[in-house]
C-alpha positions in Angstrom: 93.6 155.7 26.3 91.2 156.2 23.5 92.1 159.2 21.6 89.9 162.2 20.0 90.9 161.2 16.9 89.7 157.6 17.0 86.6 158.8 18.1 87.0 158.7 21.0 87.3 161.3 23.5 90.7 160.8 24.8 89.8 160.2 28.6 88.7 156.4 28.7 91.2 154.3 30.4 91.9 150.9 27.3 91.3 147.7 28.3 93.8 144.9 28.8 94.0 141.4 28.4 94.7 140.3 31.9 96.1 137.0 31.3 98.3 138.9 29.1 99.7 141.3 31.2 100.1 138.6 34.2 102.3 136.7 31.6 104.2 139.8 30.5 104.8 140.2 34.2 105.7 136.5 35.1 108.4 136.9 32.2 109.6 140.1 33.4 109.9 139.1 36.7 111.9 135.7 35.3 113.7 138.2 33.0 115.3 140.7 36.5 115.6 137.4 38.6 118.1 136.3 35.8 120.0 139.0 35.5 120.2 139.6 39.0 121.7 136.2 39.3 124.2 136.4 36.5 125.2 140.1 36.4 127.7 139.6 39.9 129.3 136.2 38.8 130.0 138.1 35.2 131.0 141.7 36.4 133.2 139.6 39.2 134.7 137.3 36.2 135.4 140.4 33.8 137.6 142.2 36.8 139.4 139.0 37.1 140.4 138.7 33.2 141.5 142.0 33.8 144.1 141.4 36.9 146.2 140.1 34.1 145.3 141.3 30.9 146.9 143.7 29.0 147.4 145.0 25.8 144.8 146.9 23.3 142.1 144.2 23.6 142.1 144.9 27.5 142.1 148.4 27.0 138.8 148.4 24.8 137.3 145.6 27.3 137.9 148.1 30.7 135.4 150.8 29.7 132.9 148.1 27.8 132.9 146.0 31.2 132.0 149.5 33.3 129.5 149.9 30.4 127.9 146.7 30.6 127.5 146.9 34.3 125.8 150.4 34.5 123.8 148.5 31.5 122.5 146.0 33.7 121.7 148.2 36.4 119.9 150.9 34.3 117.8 147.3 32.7 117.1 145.9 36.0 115.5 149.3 36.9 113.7 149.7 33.8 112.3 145.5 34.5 111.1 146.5 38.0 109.1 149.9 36.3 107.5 147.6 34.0 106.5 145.2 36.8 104.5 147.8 38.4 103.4 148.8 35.7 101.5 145.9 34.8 100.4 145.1 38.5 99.1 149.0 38.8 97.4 147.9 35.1 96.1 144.4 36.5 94.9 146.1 39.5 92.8 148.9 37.5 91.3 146.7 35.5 90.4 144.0 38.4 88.6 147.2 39.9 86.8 148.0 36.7 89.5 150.7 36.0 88.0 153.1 38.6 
């Protein structure tokens, strides 16, 4: 959005590059099919260290493991936000931003 102080006066929508944005969003997309591959097999793996693990290292890995997890959710949610964002984006400017 231009902005007042830029000369502008603040309620003109900024143009993107298209082929830009349909590559951010290709490598986002990538990016949450990744991670919604791995995160399972990882989170599943990290539970089984811990059947057996004990000790001071296992007691600092417990909370980072829950962590992690929320982590990965809270990303995968932020990846899909930014998806539609660029598709909402691609979309506006494919209709002349109106």
């Amino acid at each position: 959005m231009s902005h007042p102080a830029d000369g502008g006066g603040g309620s003109r929508s900024p143009k993107i590059d298209v082929g830009l944005a349909h590559a951010a969003q290709a490598e986002a997309t990538a990016a949450l099919r990744l991670l919604k591959m791995q995160t399972p097999e990882r989170i599943k793996l990290g539970h089984k260290a811990l059947q057996r693990w004990q000790g001071p290292h296992a007691d600092q890995f417990r909370p980072r493991l829950s962590d992690t997890q929320s982590q990965a959710t809270t990303l995968a949610g932020q990846l899909q936000s930014l998806i539609r964002q660029l598709q909402h984006a691609i979309d506006e400017a494919g209709s002349g931003g109106s």
